[in-house]
LUMGUKOL-96197 format. One line per 5 residues: for each residue z, x, y of N, C-alpha, C. Coordinates in Angstrom, 1 decimal. Each point is the difference from the previous one (the first is absolute). Last residue first. Layout:
N
Z,X,Y,Z,X,Y,Z,X,Y; ...
//
This chain:
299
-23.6,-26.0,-1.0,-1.0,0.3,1.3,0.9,-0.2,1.4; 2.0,1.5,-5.1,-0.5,-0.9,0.5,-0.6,0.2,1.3; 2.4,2.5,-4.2,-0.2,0.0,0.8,-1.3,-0.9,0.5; 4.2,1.0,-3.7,-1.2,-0.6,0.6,0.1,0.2,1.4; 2.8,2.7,-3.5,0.0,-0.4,1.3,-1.4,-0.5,-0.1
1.6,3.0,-3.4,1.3,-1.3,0.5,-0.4,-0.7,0.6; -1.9,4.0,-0.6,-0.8,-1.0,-0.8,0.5,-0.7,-0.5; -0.6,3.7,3.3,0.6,-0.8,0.0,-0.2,-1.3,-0.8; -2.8,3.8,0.7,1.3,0.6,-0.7,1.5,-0.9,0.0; -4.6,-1.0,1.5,-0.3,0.2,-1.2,1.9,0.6,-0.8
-1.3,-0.4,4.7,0.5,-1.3,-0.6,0.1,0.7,-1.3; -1.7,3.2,2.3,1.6,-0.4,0.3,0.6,-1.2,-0.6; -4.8,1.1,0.0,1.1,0.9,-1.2,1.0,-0.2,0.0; -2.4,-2.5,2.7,-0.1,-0.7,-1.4,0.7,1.4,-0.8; 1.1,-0.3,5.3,-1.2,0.0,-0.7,0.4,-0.5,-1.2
2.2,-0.8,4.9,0.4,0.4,-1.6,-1.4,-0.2,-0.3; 2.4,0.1,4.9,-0.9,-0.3,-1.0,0.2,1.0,-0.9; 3.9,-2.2,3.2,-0.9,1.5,-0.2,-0.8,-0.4,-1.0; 2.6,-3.7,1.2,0.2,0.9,1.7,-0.5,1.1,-0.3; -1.3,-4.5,-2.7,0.8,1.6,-0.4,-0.3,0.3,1.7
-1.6,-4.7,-1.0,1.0,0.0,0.5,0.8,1.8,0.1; -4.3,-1.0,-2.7,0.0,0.1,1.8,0.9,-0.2,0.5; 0.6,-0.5,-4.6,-0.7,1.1,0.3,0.3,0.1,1.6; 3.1,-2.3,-2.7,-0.8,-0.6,0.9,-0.8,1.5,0.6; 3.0,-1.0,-4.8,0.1,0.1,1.8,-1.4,-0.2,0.5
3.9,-0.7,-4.7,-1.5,0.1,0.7,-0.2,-0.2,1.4; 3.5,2.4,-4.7,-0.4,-1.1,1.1,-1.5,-0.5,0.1; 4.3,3.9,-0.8,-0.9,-0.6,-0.9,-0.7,-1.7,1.3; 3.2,3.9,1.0,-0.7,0.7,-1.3,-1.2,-1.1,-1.0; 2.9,0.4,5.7,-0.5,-0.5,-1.4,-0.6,0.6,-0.8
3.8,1.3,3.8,-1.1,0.4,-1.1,-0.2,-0.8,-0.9; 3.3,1.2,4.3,-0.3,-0.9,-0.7,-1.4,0.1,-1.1; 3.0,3.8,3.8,-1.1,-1.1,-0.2,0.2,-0.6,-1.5; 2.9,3.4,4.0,0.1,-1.0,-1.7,-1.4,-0.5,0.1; 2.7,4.1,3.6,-1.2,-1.3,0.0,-0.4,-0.3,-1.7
2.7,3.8,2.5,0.1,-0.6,-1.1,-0.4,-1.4,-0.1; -0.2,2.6,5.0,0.1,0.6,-1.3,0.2,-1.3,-1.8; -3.8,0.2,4.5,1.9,-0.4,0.2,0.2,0.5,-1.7; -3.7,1.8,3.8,-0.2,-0.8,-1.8,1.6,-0.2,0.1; -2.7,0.7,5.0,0.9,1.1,-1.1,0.2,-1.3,-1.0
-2.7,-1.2,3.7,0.2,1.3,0.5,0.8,0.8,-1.4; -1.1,-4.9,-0.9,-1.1,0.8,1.3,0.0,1.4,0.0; 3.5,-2.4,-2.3,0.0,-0.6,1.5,-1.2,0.5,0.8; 1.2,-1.1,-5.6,0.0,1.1,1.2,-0.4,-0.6,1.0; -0.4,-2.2,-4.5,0.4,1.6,-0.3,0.3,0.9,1.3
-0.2,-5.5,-1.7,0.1,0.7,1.2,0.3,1.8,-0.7; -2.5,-3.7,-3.0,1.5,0.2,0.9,-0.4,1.0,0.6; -2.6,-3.9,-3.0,0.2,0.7,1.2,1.4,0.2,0.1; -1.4,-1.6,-5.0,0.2,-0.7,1.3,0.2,1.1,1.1; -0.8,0.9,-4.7,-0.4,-1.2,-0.3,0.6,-0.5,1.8
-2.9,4.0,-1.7,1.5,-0.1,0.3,-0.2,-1.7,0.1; -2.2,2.4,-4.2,-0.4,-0.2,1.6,1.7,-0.5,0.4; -1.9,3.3,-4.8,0.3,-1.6,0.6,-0.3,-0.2,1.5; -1.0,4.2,-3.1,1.6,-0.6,-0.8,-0.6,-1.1,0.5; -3.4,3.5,1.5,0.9,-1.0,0.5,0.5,-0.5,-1.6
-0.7,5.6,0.5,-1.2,-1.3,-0.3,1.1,-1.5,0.2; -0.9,5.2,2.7,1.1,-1.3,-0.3,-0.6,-1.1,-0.9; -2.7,3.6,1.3,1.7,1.0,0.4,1.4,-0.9,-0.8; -5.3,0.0,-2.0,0.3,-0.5,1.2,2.0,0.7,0.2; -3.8,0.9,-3.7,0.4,0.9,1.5,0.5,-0.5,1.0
-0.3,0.6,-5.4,0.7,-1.4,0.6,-0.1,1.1,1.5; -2.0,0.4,-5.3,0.2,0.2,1.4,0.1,-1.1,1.0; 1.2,0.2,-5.3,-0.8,-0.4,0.9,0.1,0.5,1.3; 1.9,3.2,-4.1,0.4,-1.4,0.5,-1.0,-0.2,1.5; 1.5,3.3,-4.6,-1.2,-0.8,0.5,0.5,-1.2,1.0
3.5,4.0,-2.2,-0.4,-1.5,-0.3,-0.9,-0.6,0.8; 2.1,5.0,-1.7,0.1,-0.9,0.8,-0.8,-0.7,0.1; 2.8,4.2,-1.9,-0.3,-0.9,-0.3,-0.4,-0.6,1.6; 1.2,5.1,-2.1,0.4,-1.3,0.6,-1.0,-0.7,-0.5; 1.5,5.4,-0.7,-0.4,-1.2,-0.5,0.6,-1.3,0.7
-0.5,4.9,2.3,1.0,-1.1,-0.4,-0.6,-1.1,-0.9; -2.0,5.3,0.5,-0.1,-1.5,0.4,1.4,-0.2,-0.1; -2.6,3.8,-1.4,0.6,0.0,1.4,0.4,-1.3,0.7; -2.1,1.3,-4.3,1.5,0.7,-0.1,0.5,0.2,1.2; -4.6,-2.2,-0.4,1.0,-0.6,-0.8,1.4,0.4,0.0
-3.4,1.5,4.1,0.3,0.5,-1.6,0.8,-1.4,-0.8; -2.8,-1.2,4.7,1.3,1.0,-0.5,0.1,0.1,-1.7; -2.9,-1.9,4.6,-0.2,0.1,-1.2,1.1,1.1,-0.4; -0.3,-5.0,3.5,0.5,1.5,0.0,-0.4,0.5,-1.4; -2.8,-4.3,1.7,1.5,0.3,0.0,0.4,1.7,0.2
-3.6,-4.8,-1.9,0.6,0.9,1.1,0.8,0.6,-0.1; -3.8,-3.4,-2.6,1.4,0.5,-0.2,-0.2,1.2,1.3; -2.3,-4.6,-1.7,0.2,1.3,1.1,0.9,0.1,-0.1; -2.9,-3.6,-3.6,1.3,0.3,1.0,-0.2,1.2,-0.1; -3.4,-2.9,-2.0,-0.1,0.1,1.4,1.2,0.7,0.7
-0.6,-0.3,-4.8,-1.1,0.9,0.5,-0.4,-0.1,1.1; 3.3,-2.7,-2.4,1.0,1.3,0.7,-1.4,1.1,0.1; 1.1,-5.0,-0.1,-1.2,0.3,-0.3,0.5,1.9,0.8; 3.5,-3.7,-3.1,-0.7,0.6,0.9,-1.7,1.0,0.4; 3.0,-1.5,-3.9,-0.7,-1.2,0.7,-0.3,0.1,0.9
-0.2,3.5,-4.1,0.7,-0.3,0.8,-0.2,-1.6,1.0; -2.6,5.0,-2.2,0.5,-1.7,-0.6,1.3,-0.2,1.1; -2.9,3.9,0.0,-1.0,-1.0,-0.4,0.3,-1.0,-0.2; 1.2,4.4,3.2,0.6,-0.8,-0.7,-1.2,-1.8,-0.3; -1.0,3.4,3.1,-0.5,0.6,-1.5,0.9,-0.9,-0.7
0.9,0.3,4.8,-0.9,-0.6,-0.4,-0.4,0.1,-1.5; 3.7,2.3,1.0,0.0,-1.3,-0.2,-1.0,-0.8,0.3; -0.4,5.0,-0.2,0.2,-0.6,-0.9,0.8,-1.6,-0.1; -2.0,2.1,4.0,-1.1,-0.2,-1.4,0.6,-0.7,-1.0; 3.1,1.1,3.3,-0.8,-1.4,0.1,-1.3,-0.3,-0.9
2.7,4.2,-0.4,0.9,-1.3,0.2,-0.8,-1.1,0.1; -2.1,4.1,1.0,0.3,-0.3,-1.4,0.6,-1.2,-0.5; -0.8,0.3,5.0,-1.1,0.4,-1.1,0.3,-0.2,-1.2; 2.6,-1.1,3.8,-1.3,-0.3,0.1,-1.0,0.1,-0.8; 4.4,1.9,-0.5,0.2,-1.7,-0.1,-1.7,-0.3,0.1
1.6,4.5,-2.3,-0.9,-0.1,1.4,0.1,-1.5,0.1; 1.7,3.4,-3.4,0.7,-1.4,0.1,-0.7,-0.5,1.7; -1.0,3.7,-2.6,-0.7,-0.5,-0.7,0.6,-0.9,0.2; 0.9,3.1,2.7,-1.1,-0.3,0.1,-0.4,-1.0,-1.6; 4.5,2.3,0.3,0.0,-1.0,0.8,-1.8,-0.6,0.0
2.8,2.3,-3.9,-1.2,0.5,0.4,0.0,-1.6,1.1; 3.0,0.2,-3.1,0.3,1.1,0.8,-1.1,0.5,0.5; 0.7,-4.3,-2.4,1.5,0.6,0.4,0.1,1.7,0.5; -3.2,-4.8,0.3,-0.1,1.1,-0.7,1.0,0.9,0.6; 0.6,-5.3,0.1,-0.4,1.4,0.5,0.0,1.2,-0.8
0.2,-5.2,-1.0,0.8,1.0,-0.3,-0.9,0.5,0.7; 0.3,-5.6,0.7,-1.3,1.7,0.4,1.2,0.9,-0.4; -0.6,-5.4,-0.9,0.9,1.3,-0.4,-1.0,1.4,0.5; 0.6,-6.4,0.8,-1.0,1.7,0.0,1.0,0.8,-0.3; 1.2,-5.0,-1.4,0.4,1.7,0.6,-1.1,0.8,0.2
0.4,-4.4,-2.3,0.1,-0.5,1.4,0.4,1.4,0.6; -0.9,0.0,-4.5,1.1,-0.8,0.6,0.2,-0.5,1.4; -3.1,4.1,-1.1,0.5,-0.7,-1.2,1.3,-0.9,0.4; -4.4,4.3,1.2,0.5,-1.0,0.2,0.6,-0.9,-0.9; -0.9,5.7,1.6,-0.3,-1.6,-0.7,0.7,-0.9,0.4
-0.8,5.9,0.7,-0.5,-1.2,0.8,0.2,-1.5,-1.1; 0.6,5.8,0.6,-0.1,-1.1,-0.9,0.3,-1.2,0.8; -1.0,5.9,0.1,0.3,-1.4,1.1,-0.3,-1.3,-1.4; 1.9,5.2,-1.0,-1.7,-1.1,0.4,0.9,-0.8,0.3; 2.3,4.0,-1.7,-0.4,0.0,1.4,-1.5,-0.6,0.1
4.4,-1.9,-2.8,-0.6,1.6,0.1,-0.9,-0.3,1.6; 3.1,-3.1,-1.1,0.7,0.9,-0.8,-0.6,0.8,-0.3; -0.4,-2.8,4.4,-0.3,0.1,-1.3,0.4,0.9,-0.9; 2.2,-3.1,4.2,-0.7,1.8,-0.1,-0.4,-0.5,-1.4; 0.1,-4.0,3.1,0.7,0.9,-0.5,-0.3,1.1,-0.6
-0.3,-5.3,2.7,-0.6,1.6,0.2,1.4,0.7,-0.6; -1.9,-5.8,0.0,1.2,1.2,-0.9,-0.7,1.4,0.4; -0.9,-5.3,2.1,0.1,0.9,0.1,0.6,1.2,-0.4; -0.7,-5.6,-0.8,0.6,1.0,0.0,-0.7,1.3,0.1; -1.4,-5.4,1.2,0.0,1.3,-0.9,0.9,1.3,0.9
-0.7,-3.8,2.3,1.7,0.3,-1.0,-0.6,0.2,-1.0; -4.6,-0.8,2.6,1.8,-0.3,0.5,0.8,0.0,-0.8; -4.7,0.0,-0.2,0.6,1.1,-1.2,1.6,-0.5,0.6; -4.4,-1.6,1.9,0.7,-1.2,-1.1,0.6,1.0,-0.6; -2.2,1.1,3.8,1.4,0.0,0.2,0.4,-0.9,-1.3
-4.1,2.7,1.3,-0.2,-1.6,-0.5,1.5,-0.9,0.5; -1.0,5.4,0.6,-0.6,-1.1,1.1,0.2,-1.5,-0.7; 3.3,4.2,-0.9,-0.8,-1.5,-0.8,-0.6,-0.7,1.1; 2.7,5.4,-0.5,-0.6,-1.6,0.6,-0.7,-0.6,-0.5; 4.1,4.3,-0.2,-0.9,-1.1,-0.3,-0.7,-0.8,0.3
2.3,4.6,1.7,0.2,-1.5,0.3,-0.9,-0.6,-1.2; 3.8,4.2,0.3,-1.6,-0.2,-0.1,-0.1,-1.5,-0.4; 3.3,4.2,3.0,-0.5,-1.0,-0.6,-1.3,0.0,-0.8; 4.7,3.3,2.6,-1.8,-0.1,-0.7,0.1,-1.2,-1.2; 3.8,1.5,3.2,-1.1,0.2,0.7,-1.5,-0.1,-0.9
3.9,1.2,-2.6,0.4,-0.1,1.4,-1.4,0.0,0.6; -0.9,-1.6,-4.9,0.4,0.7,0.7,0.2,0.2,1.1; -1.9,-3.3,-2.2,0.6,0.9,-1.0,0.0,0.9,0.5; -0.8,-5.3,1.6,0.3,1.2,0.6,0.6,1.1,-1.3; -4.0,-4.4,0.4,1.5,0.3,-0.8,0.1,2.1,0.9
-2.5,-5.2,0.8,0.2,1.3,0.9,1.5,0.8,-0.5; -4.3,-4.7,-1.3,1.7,0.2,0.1,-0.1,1.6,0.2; -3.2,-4.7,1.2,0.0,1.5,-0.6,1.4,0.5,-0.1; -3.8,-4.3,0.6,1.2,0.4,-0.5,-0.1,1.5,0.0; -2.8,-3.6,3.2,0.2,0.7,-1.0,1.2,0.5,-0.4
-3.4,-2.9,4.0,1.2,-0.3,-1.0,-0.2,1.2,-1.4; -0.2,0.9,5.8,-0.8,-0.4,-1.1,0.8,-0.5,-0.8; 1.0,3.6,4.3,-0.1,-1.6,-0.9,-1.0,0.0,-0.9; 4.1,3.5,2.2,-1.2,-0.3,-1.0,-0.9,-1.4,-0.2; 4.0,2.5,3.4,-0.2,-1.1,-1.1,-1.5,0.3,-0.3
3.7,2.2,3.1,-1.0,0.7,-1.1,0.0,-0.9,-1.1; 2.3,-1.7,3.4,-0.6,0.7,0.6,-1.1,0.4,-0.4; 1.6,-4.8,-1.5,0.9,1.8,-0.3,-1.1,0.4,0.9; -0.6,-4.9,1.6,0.0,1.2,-1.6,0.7,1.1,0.4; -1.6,-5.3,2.5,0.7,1.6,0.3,0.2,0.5,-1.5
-4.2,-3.6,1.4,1.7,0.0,-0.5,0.0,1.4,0.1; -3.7,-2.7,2.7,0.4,0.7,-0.4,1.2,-0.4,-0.6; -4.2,-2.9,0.3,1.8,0.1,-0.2,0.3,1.1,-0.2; -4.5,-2.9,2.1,0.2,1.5,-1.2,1.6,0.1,0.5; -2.9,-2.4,3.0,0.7,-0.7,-1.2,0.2,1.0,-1.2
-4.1,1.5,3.4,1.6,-1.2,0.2,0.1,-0.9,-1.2; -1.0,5.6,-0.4,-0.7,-1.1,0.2,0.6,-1.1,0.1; 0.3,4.2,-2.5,1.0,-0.5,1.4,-0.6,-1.0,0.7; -0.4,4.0,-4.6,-0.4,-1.8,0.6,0.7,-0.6,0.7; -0.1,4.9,-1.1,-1.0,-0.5,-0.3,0.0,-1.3,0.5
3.0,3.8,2.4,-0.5,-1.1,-1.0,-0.8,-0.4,-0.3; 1.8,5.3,1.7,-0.3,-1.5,0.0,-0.3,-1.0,-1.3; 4.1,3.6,2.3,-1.4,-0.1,-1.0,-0.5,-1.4,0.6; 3.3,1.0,2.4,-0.2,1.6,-0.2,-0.5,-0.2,-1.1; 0.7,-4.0,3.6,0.1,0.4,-1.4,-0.5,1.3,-0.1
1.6,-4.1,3.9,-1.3,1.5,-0.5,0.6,0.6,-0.7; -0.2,-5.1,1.3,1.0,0.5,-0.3,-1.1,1.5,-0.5; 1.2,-4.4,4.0,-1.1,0.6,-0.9,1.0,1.5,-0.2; 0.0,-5.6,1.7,0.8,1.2,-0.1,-1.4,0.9,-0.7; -0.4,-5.0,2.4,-0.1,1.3,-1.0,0.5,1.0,0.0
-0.6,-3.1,3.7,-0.6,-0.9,-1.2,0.1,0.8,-0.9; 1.1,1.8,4.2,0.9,-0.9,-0.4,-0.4,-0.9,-1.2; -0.9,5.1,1.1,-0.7,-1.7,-0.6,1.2,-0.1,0.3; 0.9,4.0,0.7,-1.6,0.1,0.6,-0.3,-1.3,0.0; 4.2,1.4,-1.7,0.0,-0.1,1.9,-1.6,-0.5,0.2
2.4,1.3,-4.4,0.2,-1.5,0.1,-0.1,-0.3,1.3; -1.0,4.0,-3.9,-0.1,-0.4,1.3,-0.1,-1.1,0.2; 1.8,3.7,-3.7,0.1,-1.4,0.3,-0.6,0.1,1.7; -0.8,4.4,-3.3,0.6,-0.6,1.0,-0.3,-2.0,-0.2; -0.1,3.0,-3.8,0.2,1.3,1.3,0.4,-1.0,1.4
-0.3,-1.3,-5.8,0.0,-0.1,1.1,0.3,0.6,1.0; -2.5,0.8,-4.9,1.2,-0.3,0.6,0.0,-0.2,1.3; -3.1,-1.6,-4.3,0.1,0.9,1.7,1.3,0.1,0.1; -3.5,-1.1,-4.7,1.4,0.0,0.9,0.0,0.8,1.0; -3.6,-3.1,-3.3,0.2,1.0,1.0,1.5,0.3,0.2
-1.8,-4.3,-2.1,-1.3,1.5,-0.7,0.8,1.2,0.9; 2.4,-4.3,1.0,-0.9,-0.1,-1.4,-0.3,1.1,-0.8; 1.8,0.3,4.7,-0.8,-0.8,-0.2,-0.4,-0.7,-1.5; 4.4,2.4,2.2,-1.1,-0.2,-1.2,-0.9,-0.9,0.1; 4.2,3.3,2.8,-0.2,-1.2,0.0,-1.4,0.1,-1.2
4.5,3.0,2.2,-1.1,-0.2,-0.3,-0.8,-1.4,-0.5; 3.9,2.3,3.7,-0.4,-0.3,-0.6,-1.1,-0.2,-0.7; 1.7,2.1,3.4,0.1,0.7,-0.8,0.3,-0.6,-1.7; 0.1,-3.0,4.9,-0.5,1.4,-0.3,0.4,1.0,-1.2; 0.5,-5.9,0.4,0.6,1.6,0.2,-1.0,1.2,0.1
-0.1,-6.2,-1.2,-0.5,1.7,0.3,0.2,0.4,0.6; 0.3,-4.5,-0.2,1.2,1.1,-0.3,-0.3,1.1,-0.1; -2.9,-4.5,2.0,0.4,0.5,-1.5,1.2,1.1,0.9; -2.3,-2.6,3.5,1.0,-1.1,-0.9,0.4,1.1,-1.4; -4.8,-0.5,2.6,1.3,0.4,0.4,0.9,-0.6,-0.8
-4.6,1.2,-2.4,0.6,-0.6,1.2,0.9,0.5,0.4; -3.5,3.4,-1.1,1.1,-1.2,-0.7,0.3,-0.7,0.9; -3.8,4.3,-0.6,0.7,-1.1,1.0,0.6,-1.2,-0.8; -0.8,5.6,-0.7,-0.9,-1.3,-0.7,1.4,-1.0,1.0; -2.8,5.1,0.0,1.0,-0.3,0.7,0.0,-1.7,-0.3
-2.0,3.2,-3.1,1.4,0.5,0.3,0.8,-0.9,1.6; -4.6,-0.8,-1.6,0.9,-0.3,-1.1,1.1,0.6,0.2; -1.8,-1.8,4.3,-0.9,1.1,-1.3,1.0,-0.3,-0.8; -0.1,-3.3,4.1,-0.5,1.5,0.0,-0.7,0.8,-1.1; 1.1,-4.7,-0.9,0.7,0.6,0.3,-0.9,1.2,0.3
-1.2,-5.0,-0.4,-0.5,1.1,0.8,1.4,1.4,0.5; 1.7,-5.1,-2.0,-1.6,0.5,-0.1,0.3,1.2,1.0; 4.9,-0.8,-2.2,-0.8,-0.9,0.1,-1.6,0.8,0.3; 4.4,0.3,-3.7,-1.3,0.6,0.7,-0.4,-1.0,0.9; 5.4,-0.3,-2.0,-2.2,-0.6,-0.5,-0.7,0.8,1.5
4.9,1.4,-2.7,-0.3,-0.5,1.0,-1.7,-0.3,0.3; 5.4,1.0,-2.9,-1.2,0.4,0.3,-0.4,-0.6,1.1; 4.8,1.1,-3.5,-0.7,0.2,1.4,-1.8,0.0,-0.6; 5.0,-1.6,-1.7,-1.6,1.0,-0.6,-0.6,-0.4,0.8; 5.5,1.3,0.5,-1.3,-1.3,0.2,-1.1,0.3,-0.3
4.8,0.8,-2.2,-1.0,0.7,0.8,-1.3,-1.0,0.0; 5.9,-0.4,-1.5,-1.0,-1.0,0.0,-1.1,1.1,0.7; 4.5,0.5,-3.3,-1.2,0.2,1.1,-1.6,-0.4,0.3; 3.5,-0.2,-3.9,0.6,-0.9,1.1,-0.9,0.3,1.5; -1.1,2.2,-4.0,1.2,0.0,0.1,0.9,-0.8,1.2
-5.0,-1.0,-0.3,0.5,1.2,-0.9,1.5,0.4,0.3; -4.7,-2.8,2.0,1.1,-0.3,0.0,0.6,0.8,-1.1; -4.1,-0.8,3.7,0.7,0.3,-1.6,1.2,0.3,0.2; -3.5,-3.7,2.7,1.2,1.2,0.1,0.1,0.4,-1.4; -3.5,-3.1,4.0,0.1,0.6,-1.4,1.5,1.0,0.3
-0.1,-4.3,3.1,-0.4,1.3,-0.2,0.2,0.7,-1.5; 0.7,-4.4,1.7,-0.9,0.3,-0.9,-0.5,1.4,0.4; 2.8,-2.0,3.5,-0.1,-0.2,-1.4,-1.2,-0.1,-0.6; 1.6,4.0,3.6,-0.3,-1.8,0.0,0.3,-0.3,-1.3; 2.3,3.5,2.8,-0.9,-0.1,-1.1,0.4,-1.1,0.0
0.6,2.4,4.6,0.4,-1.3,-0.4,-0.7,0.2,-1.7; 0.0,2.7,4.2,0.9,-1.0,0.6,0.6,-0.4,-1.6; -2.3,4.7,1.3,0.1,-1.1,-0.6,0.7,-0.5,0.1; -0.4,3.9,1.7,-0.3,-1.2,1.0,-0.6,-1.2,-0.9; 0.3,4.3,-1.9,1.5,0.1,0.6,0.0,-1.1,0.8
-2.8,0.3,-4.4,0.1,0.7,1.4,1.0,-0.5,0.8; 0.3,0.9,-5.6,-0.2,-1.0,0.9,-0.3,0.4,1.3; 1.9,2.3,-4.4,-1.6,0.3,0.2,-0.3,-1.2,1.5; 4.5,0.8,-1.2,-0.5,0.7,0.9,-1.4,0.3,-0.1; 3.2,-3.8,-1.7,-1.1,0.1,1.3,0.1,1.3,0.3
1.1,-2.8,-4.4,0.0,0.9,0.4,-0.7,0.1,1.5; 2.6,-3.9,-2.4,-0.9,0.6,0.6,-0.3,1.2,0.5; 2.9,-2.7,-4.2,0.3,0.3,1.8,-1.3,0.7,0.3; 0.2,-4.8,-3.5,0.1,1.9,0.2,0.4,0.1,1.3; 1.2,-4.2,-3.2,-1.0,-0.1,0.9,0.1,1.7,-0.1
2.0,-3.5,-2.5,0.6,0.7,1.0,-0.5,1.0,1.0; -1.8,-2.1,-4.6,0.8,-0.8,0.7,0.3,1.9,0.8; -5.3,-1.7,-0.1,1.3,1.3,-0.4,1.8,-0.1,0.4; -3.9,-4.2,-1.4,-0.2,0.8,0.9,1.6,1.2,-0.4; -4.2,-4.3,-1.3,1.1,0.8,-0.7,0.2,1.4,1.4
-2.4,-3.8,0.4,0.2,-0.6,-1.2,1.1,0.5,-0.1; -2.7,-2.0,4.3,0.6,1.4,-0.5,1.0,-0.1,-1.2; -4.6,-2.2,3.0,1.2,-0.1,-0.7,0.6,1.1,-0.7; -3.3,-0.2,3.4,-0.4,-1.6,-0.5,1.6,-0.6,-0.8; -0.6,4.1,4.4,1.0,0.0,-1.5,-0.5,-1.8,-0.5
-0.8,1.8,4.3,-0.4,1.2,-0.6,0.0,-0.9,-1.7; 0.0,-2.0,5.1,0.4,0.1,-1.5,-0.8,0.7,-0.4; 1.6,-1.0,4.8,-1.2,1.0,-0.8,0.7,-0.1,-1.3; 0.5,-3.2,4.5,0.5,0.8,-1.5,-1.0,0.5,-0.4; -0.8,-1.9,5.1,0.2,-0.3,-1.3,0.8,0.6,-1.3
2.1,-1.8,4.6,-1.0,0.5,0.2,-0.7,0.2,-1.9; 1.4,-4.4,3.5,0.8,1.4,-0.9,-1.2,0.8,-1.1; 0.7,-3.8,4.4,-0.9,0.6,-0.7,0.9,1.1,-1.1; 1.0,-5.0,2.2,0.6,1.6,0.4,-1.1,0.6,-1.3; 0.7,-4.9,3.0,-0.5,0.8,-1.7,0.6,1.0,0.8
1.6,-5.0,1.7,0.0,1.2,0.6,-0.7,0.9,-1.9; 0.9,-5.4,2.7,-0.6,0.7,-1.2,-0.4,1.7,0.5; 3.1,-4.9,1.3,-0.7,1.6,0.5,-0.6,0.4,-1.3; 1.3,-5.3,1.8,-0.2,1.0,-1.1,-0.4,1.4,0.6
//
């Protein structure tokens, strides 16, 4: 008798089980990608929107980064120069990637700094000029070049309506009804349409409503009534991340030889499921889960 083993090597299961996934899968956008990427793993976060797939990029802090602007990650994430990134409380954009000094850590220097960087802290990437926190505001434009923003630190005002319009004399009039703020402008005297001032006194001063409209900031350009475009616009939660994840790739493929991205690369996409926390090739915080609320996630 011969008795011969053979070792084989292990699987990385990502995926406990996969319920529901995108028929026909997306094409990959790779020019946010670095150019000596081999490969998107599985269970890389992706959104997904007209058939295009973008990867929601992040990356965990590890201990004793220099300073808040210079913050140490592992190796392995996707970050680009001139990108930005979110601790939670802060946004930096990115100036340089250094991946020569650590071989245990890349390290990433930011043109602001961060509040909370410390090991195991998930950066995620955001709009450049992202704001964080959670609140509603809506940013009605009445005129070439002149706005006025709304805000709701509470953010429970979301798809209330925003109505800016000239008043049929010259006082500012301010109410609420239907799920509409209504600001008319005073139709020919601009200083009595001051967003910061008049404008916001007068919707803090509003006494009814279900909103707590004695905490909302108002902003913006101050112009005559008889200088406007009447518009509209609609409260909505602030959202700073660049990409919020749709789903995960449901299996590795080859996006490139190292040296250059091959063109029209497909990925596969689950939308529903459960995976295997520590099995993710990029860490994920509880906001990011939070927005996946298809998907168990497991240890």
């Amino acid at each position: 008798m011969q008795i011969t083993s053979e070792t084989i090597a292990a699987r990385n299961v990502v995926f406990d089980y996969m319920h529901e996934d995108l028929p026909g899968g997306a094409g990959l956008d790779k020019t946010r990608l670095i150019d000596t990427l081999e490969e998107i793993k599985a269970g890389t976060l992706v959104n997904v929107a007209a058939r295009v797939a973008e990867v929601v990029k992040t990356a965990v802090c590890v201990a004793a980064s220099a300073d808040s602007t210079h913050i140490r990650v592992t190796k392995g994430h996707l970050f680009k120069v001139g990108e930005s990134v979110t601790d939670g409380f802060a946004v930096g954009a990115i100036t340089v990637v250094d991946k020569t000094t650590s071989t245990a850590y890349d390290i990433l220097t930011l043109g602001a700094a961060l509040v909370n960087y410390g090991a195991g802290v998930v950066l995620v990437e955001v709009n450049t000029s992202a704001v964080m926190g959670e609140f509603a505001s809506a940013t009605v434009t009445i005129a070439t070049g002149k706005t006025i923003t709304v805000k709701d630190p509470s953010g429970a005002s979301a798809g209330m309506i925003v109505s800016i319009t000239a008043a049929g004399d010259d006082n500012l009039a301010v109410t609420y009804a239907t799920n509409t703020l209504s600001i008319a402008l005073a139709s020919t005297t601009a200083n009595k349409n001051t967003p910061a001032v008049e404008i916001q006194a007068a919707v803090r001063a509003l006494a009814s409503g279900p909103f707590a409209f004695g905490e909302f900031v108002v902003t913006g350009d101050e112009l005559a009534g008889s200088a406007i475009t009447p518009a509209t616009g609609t409260m909505a939660v602030n959202q700073p991340y660049k990409y919020l994840p749709t789903g995960l790739v449901k299996a590795t493929v080859q996006v490139g030889d190292g040296a250059t991205l091959y063109e029209n690369v497909g990925v596969s996409v689950i939308t529903r499921g459960a995976v295997r926390e520590s099995a993710l090739p990029y860490p994920i915080n509880a906001a990011l889960k939070a927005l996946l609320p298809k998907f168990t996630f497991n240890t």
